[in-house]
C-alpha positions as protocol buffer text, in pm:
chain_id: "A"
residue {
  index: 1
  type: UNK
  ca { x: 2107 y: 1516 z: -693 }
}
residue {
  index: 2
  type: UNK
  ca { x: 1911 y: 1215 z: -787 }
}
residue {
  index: 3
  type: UNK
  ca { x: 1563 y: 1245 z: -1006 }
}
residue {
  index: 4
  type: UNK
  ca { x: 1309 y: 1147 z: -761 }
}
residue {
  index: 5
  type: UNK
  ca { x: 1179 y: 793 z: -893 }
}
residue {
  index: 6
  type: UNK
  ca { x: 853 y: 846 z: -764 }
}
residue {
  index: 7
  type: UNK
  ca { x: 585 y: 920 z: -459 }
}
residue {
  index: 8
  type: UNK
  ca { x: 440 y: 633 z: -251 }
}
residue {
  index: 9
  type: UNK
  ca { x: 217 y: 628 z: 19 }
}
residue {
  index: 10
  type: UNK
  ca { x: 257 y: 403 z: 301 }
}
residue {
  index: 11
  type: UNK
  ca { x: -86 y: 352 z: 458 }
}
residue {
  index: 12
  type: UNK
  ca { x: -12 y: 179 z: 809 }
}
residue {
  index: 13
  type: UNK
  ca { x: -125 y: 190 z: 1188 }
}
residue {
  index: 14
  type: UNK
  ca { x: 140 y: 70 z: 1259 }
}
residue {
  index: 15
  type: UNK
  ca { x: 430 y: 392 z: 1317 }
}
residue {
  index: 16
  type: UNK
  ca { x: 722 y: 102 z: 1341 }
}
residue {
  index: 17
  type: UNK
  ca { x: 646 y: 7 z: 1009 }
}
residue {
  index: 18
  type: UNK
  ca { x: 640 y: 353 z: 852 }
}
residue {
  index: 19
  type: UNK
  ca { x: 952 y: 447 z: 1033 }
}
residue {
  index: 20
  type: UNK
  ca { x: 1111 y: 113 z: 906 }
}
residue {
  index: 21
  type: UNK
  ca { x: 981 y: 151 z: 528 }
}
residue {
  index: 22
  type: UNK
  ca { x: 1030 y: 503 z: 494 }
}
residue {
  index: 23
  type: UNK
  ca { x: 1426 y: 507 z: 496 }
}
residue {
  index: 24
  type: UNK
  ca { x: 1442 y: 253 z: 247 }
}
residue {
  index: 25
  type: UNK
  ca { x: 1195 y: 395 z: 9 }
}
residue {
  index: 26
  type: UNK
  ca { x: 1426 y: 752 z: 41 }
}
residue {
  index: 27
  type: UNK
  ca { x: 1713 y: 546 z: -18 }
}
residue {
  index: 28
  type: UNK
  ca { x: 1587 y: 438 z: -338 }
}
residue {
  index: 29
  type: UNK
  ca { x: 1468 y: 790 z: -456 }
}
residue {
  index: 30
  type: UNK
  ca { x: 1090 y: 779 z: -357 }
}
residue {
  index: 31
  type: UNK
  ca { x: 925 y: 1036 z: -181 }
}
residue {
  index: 32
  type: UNK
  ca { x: 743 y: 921 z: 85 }
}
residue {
  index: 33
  type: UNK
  ca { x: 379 y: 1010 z: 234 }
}
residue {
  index: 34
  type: UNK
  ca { x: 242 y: 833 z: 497 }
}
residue {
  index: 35
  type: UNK
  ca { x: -132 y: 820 z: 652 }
}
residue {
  index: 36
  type: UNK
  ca { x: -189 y: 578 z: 985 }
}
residue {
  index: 37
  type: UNK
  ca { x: -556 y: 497 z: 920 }
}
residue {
  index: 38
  type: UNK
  ca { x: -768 y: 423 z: 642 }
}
residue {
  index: 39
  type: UNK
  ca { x: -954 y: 813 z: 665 }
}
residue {
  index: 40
  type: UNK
  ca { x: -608 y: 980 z: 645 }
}
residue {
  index: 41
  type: UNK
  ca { x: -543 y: 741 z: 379 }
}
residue {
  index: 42
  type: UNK
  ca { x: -841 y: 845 z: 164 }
}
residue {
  index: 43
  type: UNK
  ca { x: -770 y: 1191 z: 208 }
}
residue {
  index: 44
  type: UNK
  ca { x: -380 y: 1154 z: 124 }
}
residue {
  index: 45
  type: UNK
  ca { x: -415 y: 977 z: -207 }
}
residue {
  index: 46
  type: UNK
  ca { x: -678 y: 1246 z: -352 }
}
residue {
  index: 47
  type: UNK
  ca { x: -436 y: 1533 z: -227 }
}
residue {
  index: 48
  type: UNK
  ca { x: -107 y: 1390 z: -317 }
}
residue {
  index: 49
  type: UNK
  ca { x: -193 y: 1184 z: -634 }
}
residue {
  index: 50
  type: UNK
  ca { x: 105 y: 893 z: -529 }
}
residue {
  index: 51
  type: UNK
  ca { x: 205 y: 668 z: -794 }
}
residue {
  index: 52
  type: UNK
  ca { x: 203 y: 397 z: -582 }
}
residue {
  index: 53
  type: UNK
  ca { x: 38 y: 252 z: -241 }
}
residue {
  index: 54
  type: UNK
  ca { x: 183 y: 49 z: 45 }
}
residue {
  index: 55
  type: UNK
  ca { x: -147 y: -5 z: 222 }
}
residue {
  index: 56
  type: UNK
  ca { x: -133 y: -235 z: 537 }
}
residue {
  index: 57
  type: UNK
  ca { x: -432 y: -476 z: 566 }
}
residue {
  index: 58
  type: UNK
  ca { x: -560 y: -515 z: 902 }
}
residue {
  index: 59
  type: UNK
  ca { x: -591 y: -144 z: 1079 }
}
residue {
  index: 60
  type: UNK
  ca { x: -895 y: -81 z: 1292 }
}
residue {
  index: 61
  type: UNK
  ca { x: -1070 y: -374 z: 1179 }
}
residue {
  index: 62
  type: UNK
  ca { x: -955 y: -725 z: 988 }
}
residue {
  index: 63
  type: UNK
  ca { x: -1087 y: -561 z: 635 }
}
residue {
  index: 64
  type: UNK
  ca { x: -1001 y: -214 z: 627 }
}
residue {
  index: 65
  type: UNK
  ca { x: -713 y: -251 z: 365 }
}
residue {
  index: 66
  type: UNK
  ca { x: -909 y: -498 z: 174 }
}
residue {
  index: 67
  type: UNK
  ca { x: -1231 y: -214 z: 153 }
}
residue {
  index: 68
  type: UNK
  ca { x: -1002 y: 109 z: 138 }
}
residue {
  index: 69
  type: UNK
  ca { x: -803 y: -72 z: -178 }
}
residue {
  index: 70
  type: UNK
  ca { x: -1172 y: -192 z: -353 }
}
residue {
  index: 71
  type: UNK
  ca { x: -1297 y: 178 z: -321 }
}
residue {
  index: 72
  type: UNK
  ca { x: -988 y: 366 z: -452 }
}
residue {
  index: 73
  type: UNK
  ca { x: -1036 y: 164 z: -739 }
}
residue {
  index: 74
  type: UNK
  ca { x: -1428 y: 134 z: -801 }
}
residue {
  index: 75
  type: UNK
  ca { x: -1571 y: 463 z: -601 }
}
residue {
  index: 76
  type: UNK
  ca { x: -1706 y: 746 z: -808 }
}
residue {
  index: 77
  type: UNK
  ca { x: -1475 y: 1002 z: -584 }
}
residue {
  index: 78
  type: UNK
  ca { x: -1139 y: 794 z: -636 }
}
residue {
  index: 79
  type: UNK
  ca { x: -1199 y: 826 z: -1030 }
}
residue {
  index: 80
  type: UNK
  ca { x: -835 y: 999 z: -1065 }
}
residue {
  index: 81
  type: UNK
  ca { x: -618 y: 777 z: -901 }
}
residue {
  index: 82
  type: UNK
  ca { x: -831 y: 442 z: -962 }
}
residue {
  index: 83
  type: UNK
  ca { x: -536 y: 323 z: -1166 }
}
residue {
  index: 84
  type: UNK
  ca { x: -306 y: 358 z: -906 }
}
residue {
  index: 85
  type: UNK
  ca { x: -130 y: 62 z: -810 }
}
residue {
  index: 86
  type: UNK
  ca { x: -175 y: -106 z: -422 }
}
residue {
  index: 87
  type: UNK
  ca { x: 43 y: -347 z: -275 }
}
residue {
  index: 88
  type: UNK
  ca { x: -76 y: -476 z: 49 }
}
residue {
  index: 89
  type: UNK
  ca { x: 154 y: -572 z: 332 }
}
residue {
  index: 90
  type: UNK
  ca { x: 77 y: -773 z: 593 }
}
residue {
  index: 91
  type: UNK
  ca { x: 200 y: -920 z: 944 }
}
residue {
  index: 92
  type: UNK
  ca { x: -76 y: -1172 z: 922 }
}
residue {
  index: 93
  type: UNK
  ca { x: 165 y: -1474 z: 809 }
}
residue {
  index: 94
  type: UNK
  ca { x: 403 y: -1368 z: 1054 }
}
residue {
  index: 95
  type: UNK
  ca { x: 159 y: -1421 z: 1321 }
}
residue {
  index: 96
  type: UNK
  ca { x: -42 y: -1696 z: 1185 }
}
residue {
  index: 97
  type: UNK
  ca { x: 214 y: -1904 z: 1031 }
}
residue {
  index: 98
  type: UNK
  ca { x: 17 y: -1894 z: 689 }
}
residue {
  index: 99
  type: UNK
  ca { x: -112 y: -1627 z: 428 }
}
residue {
  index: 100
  type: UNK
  ca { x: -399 y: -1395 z: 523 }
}
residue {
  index: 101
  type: UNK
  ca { x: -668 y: -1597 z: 189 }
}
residue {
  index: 102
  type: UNK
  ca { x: -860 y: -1335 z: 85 }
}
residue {
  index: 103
  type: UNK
  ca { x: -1088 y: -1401 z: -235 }
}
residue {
  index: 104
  type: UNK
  ca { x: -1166 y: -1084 z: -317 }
}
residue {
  index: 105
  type: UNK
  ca { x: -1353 y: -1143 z: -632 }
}
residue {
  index: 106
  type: UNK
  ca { x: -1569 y: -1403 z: -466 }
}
residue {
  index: 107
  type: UNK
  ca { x: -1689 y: -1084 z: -283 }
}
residue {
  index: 108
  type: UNK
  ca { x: -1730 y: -886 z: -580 }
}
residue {
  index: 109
  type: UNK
  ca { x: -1414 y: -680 z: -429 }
}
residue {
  index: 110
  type: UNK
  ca { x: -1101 y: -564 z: -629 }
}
residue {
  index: 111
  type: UNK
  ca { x: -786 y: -622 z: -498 }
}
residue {
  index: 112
  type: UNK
  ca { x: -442 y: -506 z: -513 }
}
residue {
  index: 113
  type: UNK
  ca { x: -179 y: -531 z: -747 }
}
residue {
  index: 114
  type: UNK
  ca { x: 58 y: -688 z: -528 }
}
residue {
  index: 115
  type: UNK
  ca { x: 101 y: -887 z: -180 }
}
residue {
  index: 116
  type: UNK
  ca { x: 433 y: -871 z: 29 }
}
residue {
  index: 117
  type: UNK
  ca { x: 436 y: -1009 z: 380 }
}
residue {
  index: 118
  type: UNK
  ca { x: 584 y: -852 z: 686 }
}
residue {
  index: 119
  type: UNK
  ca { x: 851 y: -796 z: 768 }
}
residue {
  index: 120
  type: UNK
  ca { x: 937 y: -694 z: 440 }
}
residue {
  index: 121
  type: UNK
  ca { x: 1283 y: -786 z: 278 }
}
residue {
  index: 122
  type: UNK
  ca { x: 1405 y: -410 z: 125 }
}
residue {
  index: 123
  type: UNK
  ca { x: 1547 y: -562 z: -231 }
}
residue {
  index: 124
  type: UNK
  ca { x: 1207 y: -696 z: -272 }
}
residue {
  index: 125
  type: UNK
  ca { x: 1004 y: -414 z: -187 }
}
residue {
  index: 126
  type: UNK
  ca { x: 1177 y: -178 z: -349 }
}
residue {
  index: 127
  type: UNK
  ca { x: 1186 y: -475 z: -718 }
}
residue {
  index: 128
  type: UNK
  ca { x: 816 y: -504 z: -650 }
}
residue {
  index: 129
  type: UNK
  ca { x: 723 y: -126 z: -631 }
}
residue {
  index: 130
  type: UNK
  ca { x: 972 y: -49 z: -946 }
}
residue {
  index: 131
  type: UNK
  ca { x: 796 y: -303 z: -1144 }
}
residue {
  index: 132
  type: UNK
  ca { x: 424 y: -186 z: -1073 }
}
residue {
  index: 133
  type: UNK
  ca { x: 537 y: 201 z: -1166 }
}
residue {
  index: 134
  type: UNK
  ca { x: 712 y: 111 z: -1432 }
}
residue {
  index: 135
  type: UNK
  ca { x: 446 y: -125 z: -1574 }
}
């Protein structure tokens, strides 16, 4: 049996997306949690610890991933997983045509580690999420 490389959670309203991500990160030997709103979300990543994030931008409103990834790493109550690293993943150039600009530190707002754009290519993903927990 393979050493499990690591746990990720996939933060996503959308249930297409989780059940399309989660397969590939198994394949690759992470374990996988998942949370469909930013709330779950919260809760997840103080229970679980992950080592890593997928969290999805745009849930109930336009900024929730944007908000959820500055307070994991600047609230008081996220203190012990503040270092975790976030890659956000988005539909929003697949819908638009162009990248979803968000200047976070015009805003005072931290943002993530990474970027990928839907729908996600698995050798990338899975490059992108070994680099940032291997880092």
């Amino acid at each position: 049996m393979e050493t499990i490389k690591g746990k990720i959670l996939v933060i996503d309203d959308d249930p297409d997306f989780i059940d399309a991500v989660t397969p590939i990160l198994n394949s690759a030997n992470y374990d996988v949690i998942t949370a469909s709103s930013p709330d779950q979300g919260k809760e997840k990543i103080l229970a679980e610890k992950p080592d890593l994030v997928l969290l999805d931008i745009m849930m109930d409103s336009l900024f929730d991933g944007f908000s959820l990834c500055h307070n994991i790493k600047t609230a008081k109550e996220f203190d012990s997983v503040k270092d975790t690293p976030i890659i956000h993943i988005s539909a929003v150039k697949e819908m638009t045509g162009s990248r979803f600009q968000f200047k976070g530190d015009e805003q005072g707002m931290l943002g993530p580690d990474d970027y990928i754009d839907k729908p996600v290519k698995p050798a990338d993903l899975l490059a992108r999420i070994d680099k940032l927990i291997n880092r």
